[in-house]
Structures are given as C-alpha cells and as structure tokens.
N, CA, C, O and CB atoms as a CASP TS submission, in Angstrom:
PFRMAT TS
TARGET T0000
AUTHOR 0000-0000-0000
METHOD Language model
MODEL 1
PARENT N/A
ATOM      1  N   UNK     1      39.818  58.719 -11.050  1.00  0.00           N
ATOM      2  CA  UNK     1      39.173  58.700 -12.335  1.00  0.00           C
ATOM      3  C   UNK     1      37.732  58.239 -12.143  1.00  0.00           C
ATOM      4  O   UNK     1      37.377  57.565 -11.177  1.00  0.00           O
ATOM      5  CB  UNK     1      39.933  57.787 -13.327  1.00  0.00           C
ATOM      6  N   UNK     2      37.032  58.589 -12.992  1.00  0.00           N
ATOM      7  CA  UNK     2      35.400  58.406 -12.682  1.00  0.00           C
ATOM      8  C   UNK     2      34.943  57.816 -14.248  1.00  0.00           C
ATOM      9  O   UNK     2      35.717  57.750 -15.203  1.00  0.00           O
ATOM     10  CB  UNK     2      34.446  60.193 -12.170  1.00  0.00           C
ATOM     11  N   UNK     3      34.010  57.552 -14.259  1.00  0.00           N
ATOM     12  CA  UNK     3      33.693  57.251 -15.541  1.00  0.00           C
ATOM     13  C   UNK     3      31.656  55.984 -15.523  1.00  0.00           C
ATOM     14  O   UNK     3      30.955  55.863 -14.519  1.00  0.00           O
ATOM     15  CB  UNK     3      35.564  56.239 -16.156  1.00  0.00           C
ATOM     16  N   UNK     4      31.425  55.517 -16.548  1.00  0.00           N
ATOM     17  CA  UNK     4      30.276  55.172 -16.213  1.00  0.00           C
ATOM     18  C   UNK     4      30.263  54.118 -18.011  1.00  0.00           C
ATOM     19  O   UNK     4      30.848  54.205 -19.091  1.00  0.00           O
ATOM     20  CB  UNK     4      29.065  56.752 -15.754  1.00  0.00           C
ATOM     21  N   UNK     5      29.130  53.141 -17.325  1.00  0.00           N
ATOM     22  CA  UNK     5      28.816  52.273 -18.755  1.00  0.00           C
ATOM     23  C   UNK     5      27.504  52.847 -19.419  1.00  0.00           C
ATOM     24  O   UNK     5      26.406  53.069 -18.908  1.00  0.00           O
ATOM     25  CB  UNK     5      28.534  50.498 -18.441  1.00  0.00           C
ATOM     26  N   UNK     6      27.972  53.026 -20.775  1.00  0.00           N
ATOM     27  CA  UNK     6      26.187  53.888 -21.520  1.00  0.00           C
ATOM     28  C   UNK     6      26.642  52.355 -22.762  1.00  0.00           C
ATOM     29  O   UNK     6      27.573  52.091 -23.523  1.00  0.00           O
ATOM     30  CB  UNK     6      26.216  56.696 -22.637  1.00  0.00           C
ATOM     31  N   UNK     7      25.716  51.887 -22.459  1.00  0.00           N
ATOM     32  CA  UNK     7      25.430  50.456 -23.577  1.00  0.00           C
ATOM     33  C   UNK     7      26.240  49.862 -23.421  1.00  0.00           C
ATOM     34  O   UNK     7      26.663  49.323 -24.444  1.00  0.00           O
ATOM     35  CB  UNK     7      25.346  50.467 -25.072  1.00  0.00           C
ATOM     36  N   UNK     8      26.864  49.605 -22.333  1.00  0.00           N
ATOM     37  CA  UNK     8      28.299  48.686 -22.449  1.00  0.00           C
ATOM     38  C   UNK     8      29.378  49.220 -22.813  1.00  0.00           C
ATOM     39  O   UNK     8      30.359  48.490 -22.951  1.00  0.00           O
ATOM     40  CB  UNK     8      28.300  47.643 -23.342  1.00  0.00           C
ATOM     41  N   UNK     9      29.455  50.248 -22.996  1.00  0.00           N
ATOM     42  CA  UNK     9      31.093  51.200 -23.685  1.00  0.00           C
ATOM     43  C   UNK     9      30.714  51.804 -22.509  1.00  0.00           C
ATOM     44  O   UNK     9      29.599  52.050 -22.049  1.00  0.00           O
ATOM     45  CB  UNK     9      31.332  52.386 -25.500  1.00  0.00           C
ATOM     46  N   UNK    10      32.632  52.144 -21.803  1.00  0.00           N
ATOM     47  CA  UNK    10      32.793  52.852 -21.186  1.00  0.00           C
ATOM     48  C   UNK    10      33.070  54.313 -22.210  1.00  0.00           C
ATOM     49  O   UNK    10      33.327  54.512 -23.397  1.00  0.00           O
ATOM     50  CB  UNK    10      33.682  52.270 -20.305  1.00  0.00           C
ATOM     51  N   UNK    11      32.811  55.300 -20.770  1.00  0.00           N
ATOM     52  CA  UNK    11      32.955  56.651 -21.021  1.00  0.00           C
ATOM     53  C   UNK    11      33.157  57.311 -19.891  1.00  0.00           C
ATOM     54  O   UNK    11      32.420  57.272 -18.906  1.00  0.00           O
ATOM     55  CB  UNK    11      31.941  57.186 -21.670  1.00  0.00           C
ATOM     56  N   UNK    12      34.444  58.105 -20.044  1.00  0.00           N
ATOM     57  CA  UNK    12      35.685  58.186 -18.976  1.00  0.00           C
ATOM     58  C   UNK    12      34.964  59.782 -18.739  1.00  0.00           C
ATOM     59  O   UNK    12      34.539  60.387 -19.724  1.00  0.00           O
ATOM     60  CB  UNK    12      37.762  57.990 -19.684  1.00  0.00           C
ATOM     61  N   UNK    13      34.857  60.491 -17.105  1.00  0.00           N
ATOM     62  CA  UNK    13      34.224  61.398 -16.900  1.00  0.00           C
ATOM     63  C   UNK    13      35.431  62.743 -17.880  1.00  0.00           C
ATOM     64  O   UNK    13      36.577  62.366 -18.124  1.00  0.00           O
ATOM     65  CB  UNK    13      33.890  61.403 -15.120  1.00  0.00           C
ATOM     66  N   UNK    14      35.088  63.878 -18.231  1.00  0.00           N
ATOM     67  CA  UNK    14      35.915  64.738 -18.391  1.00  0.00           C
ATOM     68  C   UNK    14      35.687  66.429 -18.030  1.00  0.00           C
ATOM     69  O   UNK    14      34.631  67.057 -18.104  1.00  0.00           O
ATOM     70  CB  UNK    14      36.169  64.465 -19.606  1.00  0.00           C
ATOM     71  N   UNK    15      36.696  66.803 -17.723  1.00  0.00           N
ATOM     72  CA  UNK    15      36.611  67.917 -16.962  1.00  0.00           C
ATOM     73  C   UNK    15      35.417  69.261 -17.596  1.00  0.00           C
ATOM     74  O   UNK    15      35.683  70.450 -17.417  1.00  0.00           O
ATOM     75  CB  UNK    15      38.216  68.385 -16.895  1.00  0.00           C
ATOM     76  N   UNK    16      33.970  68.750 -18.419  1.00  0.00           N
ATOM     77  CA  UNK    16      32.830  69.426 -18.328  1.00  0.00           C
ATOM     78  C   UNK    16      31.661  68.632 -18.222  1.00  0.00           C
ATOM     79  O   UNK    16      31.983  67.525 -18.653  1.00  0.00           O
ATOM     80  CB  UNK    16      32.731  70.230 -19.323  1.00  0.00           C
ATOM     81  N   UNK    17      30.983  68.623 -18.023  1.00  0.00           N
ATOM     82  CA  UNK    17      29.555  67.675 -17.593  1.00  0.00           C
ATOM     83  C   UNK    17      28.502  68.019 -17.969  1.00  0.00           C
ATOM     84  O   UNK    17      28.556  69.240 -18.115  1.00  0.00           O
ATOM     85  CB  UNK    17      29.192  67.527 -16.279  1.00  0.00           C
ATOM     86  N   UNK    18      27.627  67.680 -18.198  1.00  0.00           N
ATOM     87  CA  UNK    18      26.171  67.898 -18.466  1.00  0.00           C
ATOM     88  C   UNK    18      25.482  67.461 -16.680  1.00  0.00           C
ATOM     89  O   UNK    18      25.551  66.299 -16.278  1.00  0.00           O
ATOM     90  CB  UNK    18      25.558  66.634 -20.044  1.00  0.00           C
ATOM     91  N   UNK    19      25.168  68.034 -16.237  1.00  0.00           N
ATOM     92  CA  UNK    19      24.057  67.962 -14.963  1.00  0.00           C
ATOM     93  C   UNK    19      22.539  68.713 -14.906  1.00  0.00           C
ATOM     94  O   UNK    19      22.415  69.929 -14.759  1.00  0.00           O
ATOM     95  CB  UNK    19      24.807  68.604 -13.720  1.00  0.00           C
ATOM     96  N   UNK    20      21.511  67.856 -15.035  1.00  0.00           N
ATOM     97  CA  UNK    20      20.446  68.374 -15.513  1.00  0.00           C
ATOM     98  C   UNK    20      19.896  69.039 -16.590  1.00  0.00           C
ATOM     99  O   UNK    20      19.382  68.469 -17.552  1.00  0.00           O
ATOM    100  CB  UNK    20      20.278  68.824 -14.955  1.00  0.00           C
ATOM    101  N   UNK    21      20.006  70.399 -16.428  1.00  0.00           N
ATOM    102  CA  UNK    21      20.236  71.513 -17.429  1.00  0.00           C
ATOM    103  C   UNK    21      21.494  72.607 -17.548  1.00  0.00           C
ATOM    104  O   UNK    21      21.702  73.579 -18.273  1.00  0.00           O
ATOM    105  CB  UNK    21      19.126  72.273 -17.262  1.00  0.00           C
ATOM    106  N   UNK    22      22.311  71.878 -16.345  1.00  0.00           N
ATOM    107  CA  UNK    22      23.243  72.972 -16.211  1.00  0.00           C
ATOM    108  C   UNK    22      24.674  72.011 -16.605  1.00  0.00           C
ATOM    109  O   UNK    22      24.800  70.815 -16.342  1.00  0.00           O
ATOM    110  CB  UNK    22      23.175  73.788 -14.488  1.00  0.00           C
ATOM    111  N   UNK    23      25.867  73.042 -17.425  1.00  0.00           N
ATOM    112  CA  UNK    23      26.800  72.557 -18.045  1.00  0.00           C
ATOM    113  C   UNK    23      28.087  73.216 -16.603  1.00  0.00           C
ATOM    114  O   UNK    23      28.281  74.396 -16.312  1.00  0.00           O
ATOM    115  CB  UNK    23      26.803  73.173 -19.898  1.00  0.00           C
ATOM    116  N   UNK    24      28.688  72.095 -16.027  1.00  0.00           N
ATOM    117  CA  UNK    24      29.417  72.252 -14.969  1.00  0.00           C
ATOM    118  C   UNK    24      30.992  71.511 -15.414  1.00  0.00           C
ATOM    119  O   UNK    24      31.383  70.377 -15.692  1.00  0.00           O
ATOM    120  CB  UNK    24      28.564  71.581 -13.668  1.00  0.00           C
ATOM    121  N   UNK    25      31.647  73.005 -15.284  1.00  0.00           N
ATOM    122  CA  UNK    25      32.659  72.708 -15.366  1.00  0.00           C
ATOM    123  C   UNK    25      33.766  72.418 -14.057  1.00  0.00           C
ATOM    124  O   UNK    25      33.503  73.081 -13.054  1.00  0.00           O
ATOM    125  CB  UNK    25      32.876  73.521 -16.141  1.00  0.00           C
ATOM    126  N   UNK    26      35.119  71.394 -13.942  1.00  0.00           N
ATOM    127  CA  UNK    26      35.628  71.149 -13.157  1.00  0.00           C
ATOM    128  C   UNK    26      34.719  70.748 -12.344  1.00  0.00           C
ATOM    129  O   UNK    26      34.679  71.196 -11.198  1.00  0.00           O
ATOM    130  CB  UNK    26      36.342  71.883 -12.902  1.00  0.00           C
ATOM    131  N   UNK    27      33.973  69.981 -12.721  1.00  0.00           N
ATOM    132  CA  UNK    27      33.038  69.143 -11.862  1.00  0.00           C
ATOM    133  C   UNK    27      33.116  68.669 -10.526  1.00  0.00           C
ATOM    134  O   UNK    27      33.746  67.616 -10.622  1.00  0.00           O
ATOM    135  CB  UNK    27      32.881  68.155 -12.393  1.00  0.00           C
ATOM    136  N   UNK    28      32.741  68.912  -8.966  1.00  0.00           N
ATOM    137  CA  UNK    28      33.095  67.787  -7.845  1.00  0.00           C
ATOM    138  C   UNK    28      32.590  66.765  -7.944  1.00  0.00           C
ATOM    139  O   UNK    28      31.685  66.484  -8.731  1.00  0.00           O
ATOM    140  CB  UNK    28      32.837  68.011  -6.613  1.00  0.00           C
ATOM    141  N   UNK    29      33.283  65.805  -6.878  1.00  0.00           N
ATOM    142  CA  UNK    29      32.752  64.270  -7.202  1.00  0.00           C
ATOM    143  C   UNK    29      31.872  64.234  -6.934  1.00  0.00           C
ATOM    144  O   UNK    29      31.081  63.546  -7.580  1.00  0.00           O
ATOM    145  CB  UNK    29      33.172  63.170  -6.754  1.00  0.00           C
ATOM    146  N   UNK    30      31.459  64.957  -5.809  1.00  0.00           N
ATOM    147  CA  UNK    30      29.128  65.027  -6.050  1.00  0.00           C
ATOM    148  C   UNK    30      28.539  65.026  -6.868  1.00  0.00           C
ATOM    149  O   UNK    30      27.507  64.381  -7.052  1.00  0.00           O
ATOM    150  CB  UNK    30      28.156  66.096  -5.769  1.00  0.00           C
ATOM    151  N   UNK    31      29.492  66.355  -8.119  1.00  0.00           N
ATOM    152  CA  UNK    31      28.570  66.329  -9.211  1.00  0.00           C
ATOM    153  C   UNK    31      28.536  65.467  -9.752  1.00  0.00           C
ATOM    154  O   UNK    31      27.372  65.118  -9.947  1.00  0.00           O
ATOM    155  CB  UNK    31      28.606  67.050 -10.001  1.00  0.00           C
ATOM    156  N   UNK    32      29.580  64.536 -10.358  1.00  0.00           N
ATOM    157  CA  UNK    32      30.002  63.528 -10.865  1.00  0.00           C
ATOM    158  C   UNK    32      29.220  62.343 -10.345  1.00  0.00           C
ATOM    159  O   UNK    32      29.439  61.373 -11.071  1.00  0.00           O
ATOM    160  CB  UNK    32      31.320  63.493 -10.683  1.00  0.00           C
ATOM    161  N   UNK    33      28.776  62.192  -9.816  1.00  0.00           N
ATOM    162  CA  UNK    33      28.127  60.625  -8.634  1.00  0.00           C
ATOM    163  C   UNK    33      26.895  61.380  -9.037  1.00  0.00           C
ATOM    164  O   UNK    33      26.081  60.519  -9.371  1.00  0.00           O
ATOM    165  CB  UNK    33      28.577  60.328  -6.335  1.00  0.00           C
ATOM    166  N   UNK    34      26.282  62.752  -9.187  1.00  0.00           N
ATOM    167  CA  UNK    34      25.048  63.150  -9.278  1.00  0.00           C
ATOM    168  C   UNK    34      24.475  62.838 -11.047  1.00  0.00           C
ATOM    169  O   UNK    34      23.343  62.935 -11.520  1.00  0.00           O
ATOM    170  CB  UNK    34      25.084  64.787  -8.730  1.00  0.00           C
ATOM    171  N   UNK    35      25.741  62.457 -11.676  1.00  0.00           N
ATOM    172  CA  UNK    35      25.276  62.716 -13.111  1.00  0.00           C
ATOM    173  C   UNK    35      25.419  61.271 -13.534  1.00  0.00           C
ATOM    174  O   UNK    35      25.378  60.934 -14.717  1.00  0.00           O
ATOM    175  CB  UNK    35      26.207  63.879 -14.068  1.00  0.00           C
ATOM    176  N   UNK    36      25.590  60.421 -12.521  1.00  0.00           N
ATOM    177  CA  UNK    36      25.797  58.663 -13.355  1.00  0.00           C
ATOM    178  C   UNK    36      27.527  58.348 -13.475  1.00  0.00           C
ATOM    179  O   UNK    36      27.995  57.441 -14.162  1.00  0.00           O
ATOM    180  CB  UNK    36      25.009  58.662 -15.498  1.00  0.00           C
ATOM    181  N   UNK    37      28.257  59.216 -12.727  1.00  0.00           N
ATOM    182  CA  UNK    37      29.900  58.387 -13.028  1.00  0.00           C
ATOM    183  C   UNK    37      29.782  57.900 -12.144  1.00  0.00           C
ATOM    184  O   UNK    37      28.880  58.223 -11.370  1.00  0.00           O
ATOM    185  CB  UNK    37      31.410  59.006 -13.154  1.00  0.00           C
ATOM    186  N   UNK    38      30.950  56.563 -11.787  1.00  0.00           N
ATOM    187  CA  UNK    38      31.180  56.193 -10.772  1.00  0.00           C
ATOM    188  C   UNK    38      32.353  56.414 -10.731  1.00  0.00           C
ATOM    189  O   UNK    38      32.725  57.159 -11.637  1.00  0.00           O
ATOM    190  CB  UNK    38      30.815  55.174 -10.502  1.00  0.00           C
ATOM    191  N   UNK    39      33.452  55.940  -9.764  1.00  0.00           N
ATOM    192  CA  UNK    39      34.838  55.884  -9.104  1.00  0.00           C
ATOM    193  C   UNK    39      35.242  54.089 -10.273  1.00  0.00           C
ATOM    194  O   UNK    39      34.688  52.991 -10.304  1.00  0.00           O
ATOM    195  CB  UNK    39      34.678  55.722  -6.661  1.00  0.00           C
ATOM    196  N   UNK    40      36.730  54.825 -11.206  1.00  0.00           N
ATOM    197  CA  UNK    40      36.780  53.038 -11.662  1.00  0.00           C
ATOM    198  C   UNK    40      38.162  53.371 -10.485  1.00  0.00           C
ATOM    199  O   UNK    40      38.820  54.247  -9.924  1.00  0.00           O
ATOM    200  CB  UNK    40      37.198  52.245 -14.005  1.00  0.00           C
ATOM    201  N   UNK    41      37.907  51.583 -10.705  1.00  0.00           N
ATOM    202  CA  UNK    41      39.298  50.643  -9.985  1.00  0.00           C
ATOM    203  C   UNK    41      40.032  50.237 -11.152  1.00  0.00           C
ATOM    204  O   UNK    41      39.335  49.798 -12.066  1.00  0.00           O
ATOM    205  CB  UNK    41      38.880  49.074  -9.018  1.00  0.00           C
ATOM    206  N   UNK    42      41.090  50.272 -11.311  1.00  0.00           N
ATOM    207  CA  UNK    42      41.711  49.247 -12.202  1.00  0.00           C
ATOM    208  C   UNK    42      42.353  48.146 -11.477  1.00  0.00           C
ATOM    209  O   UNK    42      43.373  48.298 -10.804  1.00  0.00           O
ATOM    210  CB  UNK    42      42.722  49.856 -13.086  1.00  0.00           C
ATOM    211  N   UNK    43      41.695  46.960 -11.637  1.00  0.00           N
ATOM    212  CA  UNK    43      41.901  45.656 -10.867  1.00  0.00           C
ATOM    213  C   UNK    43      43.154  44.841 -11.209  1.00  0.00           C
ATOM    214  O   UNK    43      43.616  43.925 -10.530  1.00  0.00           O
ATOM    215  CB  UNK    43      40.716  44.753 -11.097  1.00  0.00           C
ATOM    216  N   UNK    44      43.634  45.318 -12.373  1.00  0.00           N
ATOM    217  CA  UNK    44      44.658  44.245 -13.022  1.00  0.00           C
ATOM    218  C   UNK    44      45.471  45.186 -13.696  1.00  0.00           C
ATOM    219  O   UNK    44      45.067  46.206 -14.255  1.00  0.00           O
ATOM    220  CB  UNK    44      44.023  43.032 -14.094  1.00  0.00           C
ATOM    221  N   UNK    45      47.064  44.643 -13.584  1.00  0.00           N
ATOM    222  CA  UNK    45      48.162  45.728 -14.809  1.00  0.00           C
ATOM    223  C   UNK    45      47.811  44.985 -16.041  1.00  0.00           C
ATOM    224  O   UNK    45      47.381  43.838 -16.166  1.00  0.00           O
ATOM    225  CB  UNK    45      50.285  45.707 -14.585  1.00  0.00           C
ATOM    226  N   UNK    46      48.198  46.238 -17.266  1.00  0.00           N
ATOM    227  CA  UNK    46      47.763  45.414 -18.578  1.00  0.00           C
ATOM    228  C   UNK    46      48.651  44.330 -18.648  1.00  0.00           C
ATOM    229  O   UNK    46      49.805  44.479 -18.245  1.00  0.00           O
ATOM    230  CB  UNK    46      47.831  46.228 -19.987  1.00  0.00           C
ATOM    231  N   UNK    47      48.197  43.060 -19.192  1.00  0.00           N
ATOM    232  CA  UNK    47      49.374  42.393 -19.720  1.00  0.00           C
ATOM    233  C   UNK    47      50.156  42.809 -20.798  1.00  0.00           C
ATOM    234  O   UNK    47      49.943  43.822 -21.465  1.00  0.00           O
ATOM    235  CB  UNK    47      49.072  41.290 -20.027  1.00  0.00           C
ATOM    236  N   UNK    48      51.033  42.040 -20.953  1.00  0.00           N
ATOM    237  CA  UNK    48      51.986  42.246 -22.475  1.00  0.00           C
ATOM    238  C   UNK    48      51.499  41.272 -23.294  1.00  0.00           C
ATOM    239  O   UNK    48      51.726  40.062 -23.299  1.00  0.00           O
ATOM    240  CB  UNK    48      53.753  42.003 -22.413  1.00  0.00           C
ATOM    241  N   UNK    49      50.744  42.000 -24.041  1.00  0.00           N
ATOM    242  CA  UNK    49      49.982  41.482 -25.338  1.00  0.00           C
ATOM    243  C   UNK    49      49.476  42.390 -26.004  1.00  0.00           C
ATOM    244  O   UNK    49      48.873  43.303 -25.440  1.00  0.00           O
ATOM    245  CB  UNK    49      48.935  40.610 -25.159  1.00  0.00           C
ATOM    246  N   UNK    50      49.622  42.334 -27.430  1.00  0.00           N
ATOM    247  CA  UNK    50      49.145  42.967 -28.304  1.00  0.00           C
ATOM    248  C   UNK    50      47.404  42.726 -28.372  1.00  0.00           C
ATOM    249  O   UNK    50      46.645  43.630 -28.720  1.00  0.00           O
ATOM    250  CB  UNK    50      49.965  42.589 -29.474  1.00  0.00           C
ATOM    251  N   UNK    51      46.967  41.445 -28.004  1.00  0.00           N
ATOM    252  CA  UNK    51      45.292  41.397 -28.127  1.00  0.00           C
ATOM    253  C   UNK    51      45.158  41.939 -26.986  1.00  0.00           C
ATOM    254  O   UNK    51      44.456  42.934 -27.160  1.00  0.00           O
ATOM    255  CB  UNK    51      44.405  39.954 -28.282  1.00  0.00           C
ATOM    256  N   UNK    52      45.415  41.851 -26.001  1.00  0.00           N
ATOM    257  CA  UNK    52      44.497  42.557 -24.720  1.00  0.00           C
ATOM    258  C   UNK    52      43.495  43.713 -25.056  1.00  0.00           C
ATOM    259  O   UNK    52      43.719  44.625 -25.851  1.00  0.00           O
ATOM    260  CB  UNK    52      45.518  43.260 -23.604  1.00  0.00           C
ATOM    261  N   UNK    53      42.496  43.554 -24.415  1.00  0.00           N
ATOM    262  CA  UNK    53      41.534  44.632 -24.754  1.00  0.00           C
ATOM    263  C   UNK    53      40.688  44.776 -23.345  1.00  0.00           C
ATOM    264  O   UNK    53      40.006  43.900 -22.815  1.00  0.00           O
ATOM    265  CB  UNK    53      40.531  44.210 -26.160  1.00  0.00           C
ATOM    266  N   UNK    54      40.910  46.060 -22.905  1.00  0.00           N
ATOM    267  CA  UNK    54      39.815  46.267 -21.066  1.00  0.00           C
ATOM    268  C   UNK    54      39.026  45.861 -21.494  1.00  0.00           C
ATOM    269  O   UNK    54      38.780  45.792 -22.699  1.00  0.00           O
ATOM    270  CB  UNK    54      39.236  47.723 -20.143  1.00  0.00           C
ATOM    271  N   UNK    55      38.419  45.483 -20.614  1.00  0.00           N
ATOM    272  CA  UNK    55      36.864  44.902 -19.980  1.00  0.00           C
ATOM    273  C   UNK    55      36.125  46.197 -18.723  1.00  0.00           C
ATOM    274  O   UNK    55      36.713  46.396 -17.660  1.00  0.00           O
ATOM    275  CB  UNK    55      37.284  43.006 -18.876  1.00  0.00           C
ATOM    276  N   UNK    56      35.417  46.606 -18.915  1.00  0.00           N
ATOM    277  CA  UNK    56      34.835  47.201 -17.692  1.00  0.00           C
ATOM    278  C   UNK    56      33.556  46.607 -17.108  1.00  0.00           C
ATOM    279  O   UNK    56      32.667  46.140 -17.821  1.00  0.00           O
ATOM    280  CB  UNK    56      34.571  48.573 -17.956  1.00  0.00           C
ATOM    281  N   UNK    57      33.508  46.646 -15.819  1.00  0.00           N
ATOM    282  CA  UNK    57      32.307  45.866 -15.263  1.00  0.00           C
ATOM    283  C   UNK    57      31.628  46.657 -14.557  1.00  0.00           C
ATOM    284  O   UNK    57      32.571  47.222 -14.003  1.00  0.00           O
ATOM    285  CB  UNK    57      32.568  44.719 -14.466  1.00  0.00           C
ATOM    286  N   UNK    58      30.402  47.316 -13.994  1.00  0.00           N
ATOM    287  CA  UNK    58      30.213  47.883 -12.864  1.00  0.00           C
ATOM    288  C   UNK    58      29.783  46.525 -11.519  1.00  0.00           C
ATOM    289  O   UNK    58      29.196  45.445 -11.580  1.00  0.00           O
ATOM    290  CB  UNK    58      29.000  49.076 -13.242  1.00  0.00           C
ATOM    291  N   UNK    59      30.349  47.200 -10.559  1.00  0.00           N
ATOM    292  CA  UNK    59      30.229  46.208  -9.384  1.00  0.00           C
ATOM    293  C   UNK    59      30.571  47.238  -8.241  1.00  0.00           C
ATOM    294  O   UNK    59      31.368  48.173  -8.315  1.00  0.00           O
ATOM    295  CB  UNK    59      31.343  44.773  -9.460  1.00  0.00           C
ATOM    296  N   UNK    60      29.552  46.748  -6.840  1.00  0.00           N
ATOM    297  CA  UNK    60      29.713  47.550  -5.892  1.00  0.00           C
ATOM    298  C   UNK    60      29.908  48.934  -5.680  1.00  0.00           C
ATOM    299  O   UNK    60      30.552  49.394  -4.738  1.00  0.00           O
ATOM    300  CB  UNK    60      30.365  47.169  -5.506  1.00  0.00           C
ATOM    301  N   UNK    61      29.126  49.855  -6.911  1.00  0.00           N
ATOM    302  CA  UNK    61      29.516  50.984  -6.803  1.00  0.00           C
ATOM    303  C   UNK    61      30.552  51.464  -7.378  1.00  0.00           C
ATOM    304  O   UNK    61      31.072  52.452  -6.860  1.00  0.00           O
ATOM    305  CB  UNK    61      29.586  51.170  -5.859  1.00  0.00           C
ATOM    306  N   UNK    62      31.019  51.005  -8.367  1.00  0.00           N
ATOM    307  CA  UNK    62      32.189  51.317  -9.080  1.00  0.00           C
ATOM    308  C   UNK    62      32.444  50.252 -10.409  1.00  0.00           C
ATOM    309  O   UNK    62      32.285  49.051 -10.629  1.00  0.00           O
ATOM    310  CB  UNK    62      33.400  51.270  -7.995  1.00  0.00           C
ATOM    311  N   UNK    63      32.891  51.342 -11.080  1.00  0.00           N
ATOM    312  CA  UNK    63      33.444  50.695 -12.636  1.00  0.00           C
ATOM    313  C   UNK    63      34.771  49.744 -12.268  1.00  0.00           C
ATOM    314  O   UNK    63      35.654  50.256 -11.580  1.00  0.00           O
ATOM    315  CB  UNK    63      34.042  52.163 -13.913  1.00  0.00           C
ATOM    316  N   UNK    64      34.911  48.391 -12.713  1.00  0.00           N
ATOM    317  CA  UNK    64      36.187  47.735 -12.498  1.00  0.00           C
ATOM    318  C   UNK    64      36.617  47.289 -13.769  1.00  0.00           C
ATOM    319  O   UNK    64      36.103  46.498 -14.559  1.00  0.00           O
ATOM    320  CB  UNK    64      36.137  46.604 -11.521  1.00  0.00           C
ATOM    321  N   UNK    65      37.897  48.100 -13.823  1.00  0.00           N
ATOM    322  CA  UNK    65      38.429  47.199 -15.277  1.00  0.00           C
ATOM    323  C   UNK    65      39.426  46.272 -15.137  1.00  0.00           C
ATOM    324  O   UNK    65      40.327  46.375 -14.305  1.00  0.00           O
ATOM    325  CB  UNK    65      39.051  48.077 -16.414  1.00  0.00           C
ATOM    326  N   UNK    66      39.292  45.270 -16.002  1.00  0.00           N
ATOM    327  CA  UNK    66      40.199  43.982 -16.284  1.00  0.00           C
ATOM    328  C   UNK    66      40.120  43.969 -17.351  1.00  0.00           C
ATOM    329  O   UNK    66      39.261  44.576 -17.989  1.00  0.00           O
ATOM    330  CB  UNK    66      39.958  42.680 -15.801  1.00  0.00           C
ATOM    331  N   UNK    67      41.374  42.974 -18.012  1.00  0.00           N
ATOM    332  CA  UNK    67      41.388  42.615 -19.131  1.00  0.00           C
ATOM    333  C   UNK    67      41.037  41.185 -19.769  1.00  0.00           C
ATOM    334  O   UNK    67      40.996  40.140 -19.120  1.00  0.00           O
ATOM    335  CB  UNK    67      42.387  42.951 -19.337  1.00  0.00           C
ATOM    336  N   UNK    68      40.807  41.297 -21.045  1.00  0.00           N
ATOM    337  CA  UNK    68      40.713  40.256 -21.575  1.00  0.00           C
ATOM    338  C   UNK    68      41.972  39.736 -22.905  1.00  0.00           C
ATOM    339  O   UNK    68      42.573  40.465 -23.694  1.00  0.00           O
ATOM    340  CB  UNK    68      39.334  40.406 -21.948  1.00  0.00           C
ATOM    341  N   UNK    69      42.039  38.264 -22.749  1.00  0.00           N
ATOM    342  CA  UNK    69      43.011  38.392 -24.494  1.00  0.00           C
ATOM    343  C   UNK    69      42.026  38.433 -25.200  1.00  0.00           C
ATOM    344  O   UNK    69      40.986  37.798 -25.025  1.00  0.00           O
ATOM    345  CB  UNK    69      44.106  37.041 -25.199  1.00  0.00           C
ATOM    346  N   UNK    70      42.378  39.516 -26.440  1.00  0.00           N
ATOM    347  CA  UNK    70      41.601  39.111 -27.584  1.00  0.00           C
ATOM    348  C   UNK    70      40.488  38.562 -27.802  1.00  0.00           C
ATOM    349  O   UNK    70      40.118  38.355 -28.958  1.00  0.00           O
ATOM    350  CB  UNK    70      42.076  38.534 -28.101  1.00  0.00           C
TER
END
C-alpha cells in the first residue's frame, strides 16, 4: 500500500494518478514514489476500542501508522 500526507490527512494511493500532466493508470511504484506516495507500514494491530483513531507519521521514507485512543 502506498499513500502520502497532504496537510496532515492521509491519502491512500489508488489505482489512477495524476503524474505531471499525464493521468496513469495502474500506476508502478516508480510512478507512485515519482508523484509523492510513499510505502506505509502499519506498525501496530488496531486495538479493541471504539475511540481508536490511526495516526500516520512520515518517517524514514515511509508513511507509519499507529494508533491513538481517542
């Protein structure tokens, strides 16, 4: 999964892209790394909680999500 932070909200890559001027579909991960996604990790299983809410961070080249309670 790929995805990238625009203001602090994540936004999960999906199978069409905007690259430059050109609209690329089934994107490779070149293109994808060429247009601002990165590779996420998911660092943590959700807990069992109704407040939990992801957190995404970028670090080292990659989106990492964790959670937070509430």
């Amino acid at each position: 999964m790929y995805g990238k932070l625009i203001n602090g909200k994540f936004v999960s890559a999906t199978s069409r892209i905007i690259l430059g001027n050109r609209q690329i579909i089934n994107p490779t991960e070149a293109d994808l790394l060429a247009a601002g996604y990165l590779p996420v990790e998911f660092a943590t299983t959700m807990p069992v909680s109704d407040t939990a809410q992801p957190v995404y961070t970028e670090q080292n080249g990659k989106i990492v999500q964790t959670w937070s309670e509430g």
